[in-house]
C-alpha positions as CSV (number, residue, x, y, z in Angstrom):
1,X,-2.6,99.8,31.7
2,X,-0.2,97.8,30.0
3,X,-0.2,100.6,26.8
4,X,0.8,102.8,29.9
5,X,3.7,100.3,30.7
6,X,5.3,100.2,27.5
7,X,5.3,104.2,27.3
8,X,6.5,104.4,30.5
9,X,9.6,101.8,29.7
10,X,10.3,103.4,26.6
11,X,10.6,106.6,27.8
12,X,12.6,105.1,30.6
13,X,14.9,103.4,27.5
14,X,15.4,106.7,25.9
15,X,16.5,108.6,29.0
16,X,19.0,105.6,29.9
17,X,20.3,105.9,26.7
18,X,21.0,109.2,26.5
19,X,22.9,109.1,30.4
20,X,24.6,105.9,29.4
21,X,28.8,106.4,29.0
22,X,30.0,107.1,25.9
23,X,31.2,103.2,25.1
24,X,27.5,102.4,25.0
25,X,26.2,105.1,23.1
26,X,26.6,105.3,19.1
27,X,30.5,106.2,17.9
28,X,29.8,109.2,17.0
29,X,27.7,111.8,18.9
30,X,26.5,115.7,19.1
31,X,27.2,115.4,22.9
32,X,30.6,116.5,24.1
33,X,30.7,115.3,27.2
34,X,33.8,115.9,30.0
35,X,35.0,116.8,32.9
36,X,37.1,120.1,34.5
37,X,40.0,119.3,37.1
38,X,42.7,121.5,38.7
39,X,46.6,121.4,38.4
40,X,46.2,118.5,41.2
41,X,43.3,116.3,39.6
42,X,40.9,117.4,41.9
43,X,37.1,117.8,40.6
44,X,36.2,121.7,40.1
45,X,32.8,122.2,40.9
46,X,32.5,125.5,39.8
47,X,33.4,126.7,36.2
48,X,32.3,128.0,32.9
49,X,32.5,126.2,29.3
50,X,33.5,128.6,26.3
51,X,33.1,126.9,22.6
52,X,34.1,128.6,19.7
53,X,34.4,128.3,15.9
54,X,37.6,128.2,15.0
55,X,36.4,129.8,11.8
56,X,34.9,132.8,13.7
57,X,38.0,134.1,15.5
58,X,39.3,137.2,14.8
59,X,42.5,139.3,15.2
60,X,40.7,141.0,18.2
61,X,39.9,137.3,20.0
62,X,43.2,137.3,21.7
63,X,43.0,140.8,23.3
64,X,39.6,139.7,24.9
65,X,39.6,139.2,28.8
66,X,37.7,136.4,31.1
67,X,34.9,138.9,32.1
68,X,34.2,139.3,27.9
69,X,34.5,136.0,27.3
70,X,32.1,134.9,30.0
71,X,29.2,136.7,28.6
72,X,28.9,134.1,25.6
73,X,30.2,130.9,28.4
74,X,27.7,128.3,29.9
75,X,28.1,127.8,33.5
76,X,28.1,124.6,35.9
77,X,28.2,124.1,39.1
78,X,28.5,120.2,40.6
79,X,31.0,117.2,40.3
80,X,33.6,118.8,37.6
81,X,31.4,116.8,34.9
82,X,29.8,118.9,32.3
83,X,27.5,117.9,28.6
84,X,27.7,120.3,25.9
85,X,24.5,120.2,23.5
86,X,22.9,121.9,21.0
87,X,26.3,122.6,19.2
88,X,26.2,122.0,15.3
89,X,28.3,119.6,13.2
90,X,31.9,120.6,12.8
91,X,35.3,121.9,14.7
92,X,34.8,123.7,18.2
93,X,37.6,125.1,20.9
94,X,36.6,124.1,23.6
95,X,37.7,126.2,27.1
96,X,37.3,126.3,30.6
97,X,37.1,129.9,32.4
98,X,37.9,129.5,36.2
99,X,37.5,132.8,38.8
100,X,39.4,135.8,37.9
101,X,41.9,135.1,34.6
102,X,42.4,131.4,35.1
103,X,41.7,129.4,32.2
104,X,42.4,126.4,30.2
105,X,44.2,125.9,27.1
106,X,41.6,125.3,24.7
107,X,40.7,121.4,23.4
108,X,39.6,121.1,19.0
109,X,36.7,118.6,19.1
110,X,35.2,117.9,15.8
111,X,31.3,116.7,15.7
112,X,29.6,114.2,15.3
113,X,32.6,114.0,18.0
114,X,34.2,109.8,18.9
115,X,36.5,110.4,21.2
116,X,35.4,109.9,24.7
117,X,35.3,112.0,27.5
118,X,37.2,115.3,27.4
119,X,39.7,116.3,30.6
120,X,40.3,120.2,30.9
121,X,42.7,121.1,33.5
122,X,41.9,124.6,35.2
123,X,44.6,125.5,37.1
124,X,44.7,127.1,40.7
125,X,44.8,130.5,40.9
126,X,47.8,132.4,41.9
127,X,48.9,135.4,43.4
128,X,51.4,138.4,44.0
129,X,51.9,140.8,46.9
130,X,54.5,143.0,47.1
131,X,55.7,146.8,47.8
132,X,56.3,149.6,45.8
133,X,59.3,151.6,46.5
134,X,61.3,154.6,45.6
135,X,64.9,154.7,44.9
136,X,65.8,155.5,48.7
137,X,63.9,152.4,49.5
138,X,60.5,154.8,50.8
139,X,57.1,153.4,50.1
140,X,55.3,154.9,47.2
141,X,51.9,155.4,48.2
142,X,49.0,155.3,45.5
143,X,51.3,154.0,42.7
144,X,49.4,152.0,39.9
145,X,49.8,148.7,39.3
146,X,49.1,147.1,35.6
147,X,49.0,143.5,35.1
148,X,49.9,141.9,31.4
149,X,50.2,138.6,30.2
150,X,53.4,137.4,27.8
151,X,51.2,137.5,24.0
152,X,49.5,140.9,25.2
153,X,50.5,144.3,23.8
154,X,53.1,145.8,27.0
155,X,53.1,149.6,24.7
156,X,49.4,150.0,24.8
157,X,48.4,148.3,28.9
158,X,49.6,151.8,30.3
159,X,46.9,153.8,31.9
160,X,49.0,156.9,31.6
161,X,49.0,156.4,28.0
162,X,45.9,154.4,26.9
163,X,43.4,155.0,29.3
164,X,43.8,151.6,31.1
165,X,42.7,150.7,34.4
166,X,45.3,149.9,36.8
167,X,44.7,146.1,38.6
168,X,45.7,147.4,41.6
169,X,47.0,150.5,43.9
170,X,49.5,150.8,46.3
171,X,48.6,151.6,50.3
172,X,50.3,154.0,52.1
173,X,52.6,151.4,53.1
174,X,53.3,150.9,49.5
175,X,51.9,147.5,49.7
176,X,49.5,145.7,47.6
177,X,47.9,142.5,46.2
178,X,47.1,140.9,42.7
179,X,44.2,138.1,42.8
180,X,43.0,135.3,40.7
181,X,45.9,135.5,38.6
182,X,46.6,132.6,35.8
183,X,49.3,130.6,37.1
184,X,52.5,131.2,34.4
185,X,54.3,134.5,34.2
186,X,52.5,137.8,34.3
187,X,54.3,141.0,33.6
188,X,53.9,143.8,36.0
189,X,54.3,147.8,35.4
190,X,54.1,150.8,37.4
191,X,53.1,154.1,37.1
192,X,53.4,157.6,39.5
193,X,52.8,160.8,39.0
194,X,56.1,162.1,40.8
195,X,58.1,159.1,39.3
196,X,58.9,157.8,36.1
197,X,56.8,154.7,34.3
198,X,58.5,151.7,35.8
199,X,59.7,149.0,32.6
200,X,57.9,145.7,32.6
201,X,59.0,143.3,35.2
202,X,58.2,139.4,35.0
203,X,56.9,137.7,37.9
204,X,56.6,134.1,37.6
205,X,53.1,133.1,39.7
206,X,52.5,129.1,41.4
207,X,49.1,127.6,41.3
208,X,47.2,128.6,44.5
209,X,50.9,130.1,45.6
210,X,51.6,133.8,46.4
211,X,54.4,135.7,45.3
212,X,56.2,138.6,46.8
213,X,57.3,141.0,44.9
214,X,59.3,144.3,45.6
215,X,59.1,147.0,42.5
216,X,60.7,150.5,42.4
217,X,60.1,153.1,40.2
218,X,62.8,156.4,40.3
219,X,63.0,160.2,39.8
220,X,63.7,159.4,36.3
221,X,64.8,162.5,34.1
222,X,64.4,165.5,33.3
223,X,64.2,167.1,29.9
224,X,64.0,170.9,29.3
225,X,63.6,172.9,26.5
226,X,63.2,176.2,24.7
227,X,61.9,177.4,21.3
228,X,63.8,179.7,19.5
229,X,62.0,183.0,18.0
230,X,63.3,182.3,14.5
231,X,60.8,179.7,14.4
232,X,57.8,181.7,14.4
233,X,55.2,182.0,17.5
234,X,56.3,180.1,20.4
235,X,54.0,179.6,22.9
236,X,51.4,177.1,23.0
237,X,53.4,174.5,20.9
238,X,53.5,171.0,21.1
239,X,56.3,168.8,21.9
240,X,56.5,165.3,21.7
241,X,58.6,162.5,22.9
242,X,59.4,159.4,21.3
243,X,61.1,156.4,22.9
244,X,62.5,153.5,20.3
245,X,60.8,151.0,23.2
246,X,57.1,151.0,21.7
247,X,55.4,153.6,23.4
248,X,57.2,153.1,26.6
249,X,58.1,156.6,28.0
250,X,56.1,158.5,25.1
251,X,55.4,162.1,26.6
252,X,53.2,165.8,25.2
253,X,53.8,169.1,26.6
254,X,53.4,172.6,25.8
255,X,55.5,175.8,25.9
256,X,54.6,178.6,27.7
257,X,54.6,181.7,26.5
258,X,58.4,182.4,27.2
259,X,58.8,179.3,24.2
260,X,60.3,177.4,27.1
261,X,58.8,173.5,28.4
262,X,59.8,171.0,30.6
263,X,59.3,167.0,30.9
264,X,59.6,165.6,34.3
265,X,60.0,162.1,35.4
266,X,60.9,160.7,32.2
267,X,62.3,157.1,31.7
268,X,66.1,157.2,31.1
269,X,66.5,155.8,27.7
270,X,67.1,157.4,24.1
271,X,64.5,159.5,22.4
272,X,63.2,161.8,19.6
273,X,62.0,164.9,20.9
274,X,59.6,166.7,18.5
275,X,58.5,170.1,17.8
276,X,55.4,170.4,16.1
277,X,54.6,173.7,13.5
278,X,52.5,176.5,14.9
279,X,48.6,175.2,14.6
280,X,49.7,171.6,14.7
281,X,46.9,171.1,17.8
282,X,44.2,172.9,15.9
283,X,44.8,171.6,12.6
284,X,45.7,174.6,10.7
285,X,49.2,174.0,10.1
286,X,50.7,176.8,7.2
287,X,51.6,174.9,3.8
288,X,55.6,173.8,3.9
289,X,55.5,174.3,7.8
290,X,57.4,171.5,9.1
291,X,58.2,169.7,12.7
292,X,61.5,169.8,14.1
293,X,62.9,166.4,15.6
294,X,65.9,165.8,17.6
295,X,67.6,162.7,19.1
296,X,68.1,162.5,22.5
297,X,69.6,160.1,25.0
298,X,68.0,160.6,28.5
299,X,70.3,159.2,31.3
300,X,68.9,158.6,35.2
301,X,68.4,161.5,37.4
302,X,70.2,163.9,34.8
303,X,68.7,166.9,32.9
304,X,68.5,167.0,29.1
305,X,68.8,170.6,27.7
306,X,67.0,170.9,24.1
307,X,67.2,174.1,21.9
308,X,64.5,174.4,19.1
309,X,65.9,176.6,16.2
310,X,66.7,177.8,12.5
311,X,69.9,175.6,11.1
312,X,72.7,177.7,10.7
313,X,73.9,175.0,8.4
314,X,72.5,174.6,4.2
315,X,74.3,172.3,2.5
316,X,72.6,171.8,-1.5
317,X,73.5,168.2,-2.8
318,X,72.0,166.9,-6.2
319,X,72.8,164.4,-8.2
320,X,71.6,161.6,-10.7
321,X,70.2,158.2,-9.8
322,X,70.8,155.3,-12.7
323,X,69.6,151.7,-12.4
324,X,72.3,149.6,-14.4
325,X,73.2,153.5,-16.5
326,X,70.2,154.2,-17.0
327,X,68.5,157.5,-15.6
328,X,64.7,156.2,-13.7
329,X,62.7,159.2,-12.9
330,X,60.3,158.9,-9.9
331,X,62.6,157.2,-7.1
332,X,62.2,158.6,-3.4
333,X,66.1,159.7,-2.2
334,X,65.5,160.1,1.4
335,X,68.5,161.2,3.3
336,X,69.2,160.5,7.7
337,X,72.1,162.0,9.3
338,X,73.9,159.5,11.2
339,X,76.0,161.6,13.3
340,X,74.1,165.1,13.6
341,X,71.0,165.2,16.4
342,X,69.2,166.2,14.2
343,X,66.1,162.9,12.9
344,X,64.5,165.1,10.1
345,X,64.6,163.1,6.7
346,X,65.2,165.1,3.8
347,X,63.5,163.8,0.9
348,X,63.2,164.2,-3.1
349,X,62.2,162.6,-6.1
350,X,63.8,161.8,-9.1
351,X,62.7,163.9,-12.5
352,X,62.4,162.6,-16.1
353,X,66.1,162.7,-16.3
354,X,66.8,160.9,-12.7
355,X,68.0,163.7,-11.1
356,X,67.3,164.8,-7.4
357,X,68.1,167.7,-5.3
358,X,68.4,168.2,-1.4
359,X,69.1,170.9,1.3
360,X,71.2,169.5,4.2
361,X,71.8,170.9,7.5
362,X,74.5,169.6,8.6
363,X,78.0,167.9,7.8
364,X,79.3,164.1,8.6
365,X,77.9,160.8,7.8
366,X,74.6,160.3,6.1
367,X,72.4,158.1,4.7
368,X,71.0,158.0,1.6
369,X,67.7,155.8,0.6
370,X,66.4,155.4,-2.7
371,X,62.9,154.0,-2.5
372,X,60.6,152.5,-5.9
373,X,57.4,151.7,-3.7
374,X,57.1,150.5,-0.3
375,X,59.2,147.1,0.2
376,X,62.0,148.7,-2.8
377,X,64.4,150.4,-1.2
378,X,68.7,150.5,-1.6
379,X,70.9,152.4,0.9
380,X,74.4,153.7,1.0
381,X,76.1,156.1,3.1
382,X,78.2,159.1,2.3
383,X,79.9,161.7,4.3
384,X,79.3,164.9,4.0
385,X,82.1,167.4,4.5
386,X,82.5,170.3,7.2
387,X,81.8,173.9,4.6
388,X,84.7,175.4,4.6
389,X,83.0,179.3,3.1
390,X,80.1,180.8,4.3
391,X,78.7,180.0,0.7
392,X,77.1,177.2,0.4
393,X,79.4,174.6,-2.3
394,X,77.2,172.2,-4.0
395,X,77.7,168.3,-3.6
396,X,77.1,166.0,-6.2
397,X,76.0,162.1,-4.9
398,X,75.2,160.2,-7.9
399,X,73.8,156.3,-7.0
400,X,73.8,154.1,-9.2
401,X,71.2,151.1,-7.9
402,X,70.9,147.2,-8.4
403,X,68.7,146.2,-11.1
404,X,67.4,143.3,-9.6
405,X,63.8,142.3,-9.1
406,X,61.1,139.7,-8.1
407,X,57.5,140.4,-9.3
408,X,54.5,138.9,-10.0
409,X,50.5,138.1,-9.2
410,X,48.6,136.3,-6.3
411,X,45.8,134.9,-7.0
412,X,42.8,132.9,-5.0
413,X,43.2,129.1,-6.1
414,X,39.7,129.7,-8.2
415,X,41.6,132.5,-10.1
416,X,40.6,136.0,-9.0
417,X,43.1,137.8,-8.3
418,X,43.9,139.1,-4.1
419,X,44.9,142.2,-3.0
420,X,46.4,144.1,0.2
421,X,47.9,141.3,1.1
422,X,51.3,141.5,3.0
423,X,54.3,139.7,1.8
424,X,57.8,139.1,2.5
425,X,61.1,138.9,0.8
426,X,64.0,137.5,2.4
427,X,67.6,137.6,0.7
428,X,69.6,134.0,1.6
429,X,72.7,135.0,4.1
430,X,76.1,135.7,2.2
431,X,79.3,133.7,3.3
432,X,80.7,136.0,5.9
433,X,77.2,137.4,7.4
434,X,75.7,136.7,10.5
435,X,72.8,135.4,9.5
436,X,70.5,136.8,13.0
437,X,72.7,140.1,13.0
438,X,71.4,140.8,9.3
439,X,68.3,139.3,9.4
440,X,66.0,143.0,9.2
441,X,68.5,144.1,7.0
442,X,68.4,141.3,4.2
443,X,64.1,141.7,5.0
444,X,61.7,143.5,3.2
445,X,57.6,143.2,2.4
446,X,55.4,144.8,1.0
447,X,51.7,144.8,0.0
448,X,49.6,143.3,-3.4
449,X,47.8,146.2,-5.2
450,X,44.1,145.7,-5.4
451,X,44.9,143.5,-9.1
452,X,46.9,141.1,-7.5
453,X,50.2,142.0,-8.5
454,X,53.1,143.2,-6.6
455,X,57.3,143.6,-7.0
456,X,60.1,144.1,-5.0
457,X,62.5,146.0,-7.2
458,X,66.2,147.2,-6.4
459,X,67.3,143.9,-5.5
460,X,71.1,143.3,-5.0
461,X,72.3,140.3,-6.7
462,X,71.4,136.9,-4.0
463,X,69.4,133.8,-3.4
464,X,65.4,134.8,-2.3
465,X,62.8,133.1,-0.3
466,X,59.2,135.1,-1.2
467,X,56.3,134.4,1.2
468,X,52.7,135.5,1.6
469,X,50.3,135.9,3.3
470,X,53.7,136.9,5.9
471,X,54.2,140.7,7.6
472,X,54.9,139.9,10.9
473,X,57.8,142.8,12.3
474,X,59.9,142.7,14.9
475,X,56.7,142.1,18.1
476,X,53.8,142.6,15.7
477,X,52.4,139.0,14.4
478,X,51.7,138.2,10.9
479,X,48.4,139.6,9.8
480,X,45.5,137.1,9.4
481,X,44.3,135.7,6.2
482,X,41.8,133.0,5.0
483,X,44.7,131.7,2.2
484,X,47.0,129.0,3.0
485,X,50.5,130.0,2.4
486,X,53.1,129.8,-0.2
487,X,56.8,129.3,0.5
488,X,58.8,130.3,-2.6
489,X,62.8,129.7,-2.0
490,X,65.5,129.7,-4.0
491,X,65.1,133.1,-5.9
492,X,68.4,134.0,-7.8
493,X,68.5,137.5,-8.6
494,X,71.3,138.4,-11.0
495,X,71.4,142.2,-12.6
496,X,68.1,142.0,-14.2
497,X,64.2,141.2,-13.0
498,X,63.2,137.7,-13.3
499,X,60.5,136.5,-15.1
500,X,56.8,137.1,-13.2
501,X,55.4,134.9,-10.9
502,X,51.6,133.7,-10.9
503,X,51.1,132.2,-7.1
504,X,47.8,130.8,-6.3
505,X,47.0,130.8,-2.5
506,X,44.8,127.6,-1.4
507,X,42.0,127.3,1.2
508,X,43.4,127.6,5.0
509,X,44.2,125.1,7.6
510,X,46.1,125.7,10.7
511,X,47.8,124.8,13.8
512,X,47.3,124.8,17.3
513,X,49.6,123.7,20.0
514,X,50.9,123.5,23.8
515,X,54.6,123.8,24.8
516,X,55.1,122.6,28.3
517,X,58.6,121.4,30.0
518,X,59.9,118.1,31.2
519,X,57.7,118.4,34.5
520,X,54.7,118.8,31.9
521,X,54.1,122.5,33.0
522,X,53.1,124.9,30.5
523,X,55.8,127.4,29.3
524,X,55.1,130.9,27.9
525,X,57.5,133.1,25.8
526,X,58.5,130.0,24.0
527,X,58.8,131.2,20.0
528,X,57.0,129.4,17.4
529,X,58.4,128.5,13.5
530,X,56.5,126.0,10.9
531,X,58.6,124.3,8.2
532,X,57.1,122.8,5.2
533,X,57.7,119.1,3.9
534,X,61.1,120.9,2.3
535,X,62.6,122.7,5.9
536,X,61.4,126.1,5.5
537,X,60.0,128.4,7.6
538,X,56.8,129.4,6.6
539,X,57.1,133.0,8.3
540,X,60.6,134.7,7.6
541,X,60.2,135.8,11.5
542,X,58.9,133.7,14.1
543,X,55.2,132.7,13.4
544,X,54.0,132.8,16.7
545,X,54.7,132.6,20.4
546,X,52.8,130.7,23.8
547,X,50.8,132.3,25.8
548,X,50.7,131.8,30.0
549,X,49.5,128.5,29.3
550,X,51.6,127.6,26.8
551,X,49.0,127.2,24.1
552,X,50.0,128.9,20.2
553,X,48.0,129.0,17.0
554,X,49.2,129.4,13.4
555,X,46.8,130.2,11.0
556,X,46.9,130.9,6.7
557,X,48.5,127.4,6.4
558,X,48.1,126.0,3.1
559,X,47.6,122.1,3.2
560,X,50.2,119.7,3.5
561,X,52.9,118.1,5.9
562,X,54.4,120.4,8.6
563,X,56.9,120.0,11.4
564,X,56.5,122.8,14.5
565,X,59.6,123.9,16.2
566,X,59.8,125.6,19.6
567,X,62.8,127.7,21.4
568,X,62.8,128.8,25.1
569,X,65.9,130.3,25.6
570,X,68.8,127.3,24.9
571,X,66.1,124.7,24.7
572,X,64.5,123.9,21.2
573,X,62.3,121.1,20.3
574,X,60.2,119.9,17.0
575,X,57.1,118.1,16.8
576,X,56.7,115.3,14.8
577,X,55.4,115.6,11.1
578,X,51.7,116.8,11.3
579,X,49.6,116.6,8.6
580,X,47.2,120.1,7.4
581,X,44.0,120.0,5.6
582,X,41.9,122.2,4.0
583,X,39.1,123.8,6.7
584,X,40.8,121.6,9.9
585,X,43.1,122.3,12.7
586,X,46.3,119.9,13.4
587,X,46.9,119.8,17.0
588,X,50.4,119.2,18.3
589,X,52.4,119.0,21.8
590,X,56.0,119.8,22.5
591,X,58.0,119.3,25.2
592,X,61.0,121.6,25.8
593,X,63.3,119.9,27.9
């Protein structure tokens, strides 16, 4: 009996011990324990606990919704408080997912984990009514209603494009109703079949609040076209149009067997309509058949007229292209016409003896390109006079280019070397340039060859800053990499190449991070930058940008001391110093006020 007693009491011990708080337990255990309250403080008894590696994610992590991320998250249901076991040794996110798309920001906890009790705040959902109406204020019944969050892709969340499902459709009132929205800004689109795509509107949602919304689509445009006989068979080819807005407003028709096509309903905004060679669709396009493209601008309610035919126009221009005197065979000269309608490059390469030769079909300004490799590039403009005989008179453009350049090899930090990685090249602004206004034009990247090496060549004289792993351009974010970075500034290029670089990339850290406002709400939009120890970015374009709940992550940074900066708008803000190791995540907070 008394054996029985001292099992009994030992058992009882062991169970105690595992319940008891966190101050009486060892300082370090394999027990997160925590938790889950709403924007209010109030318990949620209801909720599911996501942890992930950081070391796991992937590119396709942030395009995952709350139904796919449920299917790997452990549910409870009581007081708020949740215990999280059975995780191994090392760095977890750890999330709450809340009905719908609400979520928290996600919490780093490193085990063996000491740090008490963690609070994750799942806010409210929100929601939006509203009405979809036409120009003359009607009700546009059936319309489709997409739903976006600021960090998603707005060119590919169209149905009409991408086969995406609409979150909601309009009544015959033209009413509807968006639920279990995450509290923040959501972005809102419509699509018709006798309107035009809508653009993206932002609607800013309260937790537990609903928000009433009107959006109207229009008539849009109207784009017609024909196909001239010169051009071989007519009917049954494609036409395309391209918007410069992503893929907002893209379109595909066909002509009919007249060679004529029309595009209804099309967004009013500028375009490249293109005419695809006979067999395009089937894949048995002739050898040296080419498309056709043409630049539009597409205005509200108006009607575009396009005519497909053979250039009345051949202008022949040749010339030589030197680098410092000297003829260099194998350059691209690529030529745009910056007046004409026509958006056909004409393109040629350079022989033993530098010289090119061209075919142009039309007078006025032009530019020419004269491309080494991808990331090498030097432009100039000429203009091309009116002919002034119906034979053709030969032009001669000779270009002589910079002989600047900045090459080299990446290599791991164990010494092999790493290819197809992106990296940039920034020049330093001049005295005189605006240094945002010329920022794509001072930019170029490229990408390391499978033995490491790489080289931007054709560089005007200037002060460089080289980065890689970097890529990011214009809304696409820098491509993931398990290197840390390397910052290289103060680059001067003269008339010759400099000497080659050797760059090792080191093991990884990163960043994560929440930008809220004075009030401590989250904001999204905000864009992200890193500077090193010296004051440099460590992306030449912004490195990142906060999501709905105003959480970021920067990975590929190498170890050392950073500073994050944030900019809403007018308001910037910096974090303090952080400091990033090899294999661990610095968590920081900034306030935008």
């Amino acid at each position: 009996m008394a054996r029985a007693v001292l099992v009994l009491a030992s058992l009882w011990i062991g169970i105690a011990a595992a319940d008891a708080p966190p101050a009486q337990q060892s300082k370090k255990a394999l027990v997160i324990r925590g938790r889950v309250v709403d924007d209010r403080g109030e318990p949620v008894s209801r909720f599911l606990i996501e942890t992930v590696r950081p070391s796991d994610r992937s590119p396709r992590d942030s395009r995952r919704t709350n139904a796919q991320r449920r299917l790997a998250a452990t549910a409870f249901n009581g007081d708020g408080s949740f215990a999280l076991k059975s995780l191994a040794d090392g760095e977890w996110e750890v999330a709450v997912l809340g009905a719908g798309d609400t979520h928290s920001p996600p919490q780093l906890v490193t085990l063996p984990w000491s740090g008490g009790d963690l609070e994750l705040v799942l806010p409210r959902a929100g929601r939006i009514t509203g009405v979809v109406v036409d120009d003359s204020a009607a009700p546009v019944p059936q319309a489709a209603i997409y739903a976006i969050y600021p960090g998603e892709n707005p060119h590919t969340g169209m149905g009409r494009h991408d086969g995406a499902e609409p979150r909601a459709l309009a009544e015959a009132n033209g009413r509807f109703e968006l639920e279990k929205l995450q509290p923040g800004t959501v972005l809102l689109a419509i699509t018709d079949e006798a309107h035009a795509d809508s653009e993206w509107t932002s609607v800013v949602v309260e937790p537990a609040g609903a928000t009433d919304v009107v959006l109207r689509v229009t008539v849009g445009a109207r784009v017609v076209g024909s196909i001239d006989p010169s051009l071989g068979e007519v009917f049954g080819r494609e036409v395309e149009l391209f918007s410069f807005n992503g893929s907002l407003g893209w379109r595909t028709t066909y002509s009919d067997p007249a060679g004529r096509f029309t595009i209804e309903n099309v967004i009013p905004q500028p375009y490249v309509i293109e005419l695809r060679p006979p067999g395009y669709s089937e894949g048995t396009v002739a050898p040296g058949a080419e498309s056709i493209r043409r630049r539009i601008d597409v205005r509200e309610k108006q009607t575009v007229a396009v005519v497909f035919e053979k250039s009345r126009t051949s202008i022949p221009v040749s010339g030589r292209v030197t680098i410092g005197g000297v003829p260099t065979p194998f350059i691209e000269v690529r030529s745009f016409p910056l007046e004409s309608q026509d958006d056909l490059n004409r393109t040629a390469i350079t022989d033993q003896d530098g010289r090119y030769a061209l075919v142009l079909n039309a007078a006025g300004k032009w530019r020419f390109t004269c491309s080494k490799s991808w990331g090498s590039d030097a432009s100039e403009e000429r203009t091309v006079p009116e002919p002034t005989s119906p034979e053709p008179v030969p032009l001669a453009f000779d270009f002589d280019l910079p002989g600047g350049a900045i090459s080299g090899t990446l290599r791991s930090s164990d010494g092999l070397p790493l290819g197809f990685i992106q990296i940039t090249l920034v020049r330093d602004p001049t005295d005189g340039e605006d240094a945002e206004a010329t920022f794509w034009s001072r930019y170029s990247r490229t990408h390391v060859l499978k033995d490491g090496s790489f080289e931007f060549a054709l560089l005007r004289p200037g002060t460089y800053v080289l980065r890689a792993p970097d890529g990011g351009w214009r809304d696409s974010p820098p491509p993931l990499a398990p290197f840390g970075g390397v910052v290289v500034s103060g680059l001067r290029v003269a008339g010759a190449p400099l000497d080659p670089l050797l760059l090792q990339l080191k093991p990884a850290g990163r960043v994560v991070g929440r930008v809220v406002d004075g009030t401590g709400k989250p904001v999204d939009c905000a864009r992200i930058q890193v500077f090193d120890a010296n004051g440099v970015a460590v992306r030449a374009d912004w490195a990142s940008a906060s999501d709905a709940a105003g959480s970021f992550e920067i990975p590929s940074l190498a170890p050392g001391t950073y500073t994050v900066a944030a900019r809403d708008g007018s308001r910037t803000a910096r974090s303090a110093p952080i400091m990033i190791e090899v294999g661990k995540t610095g968590s920081v907070r900034i306030e935008l006020r």
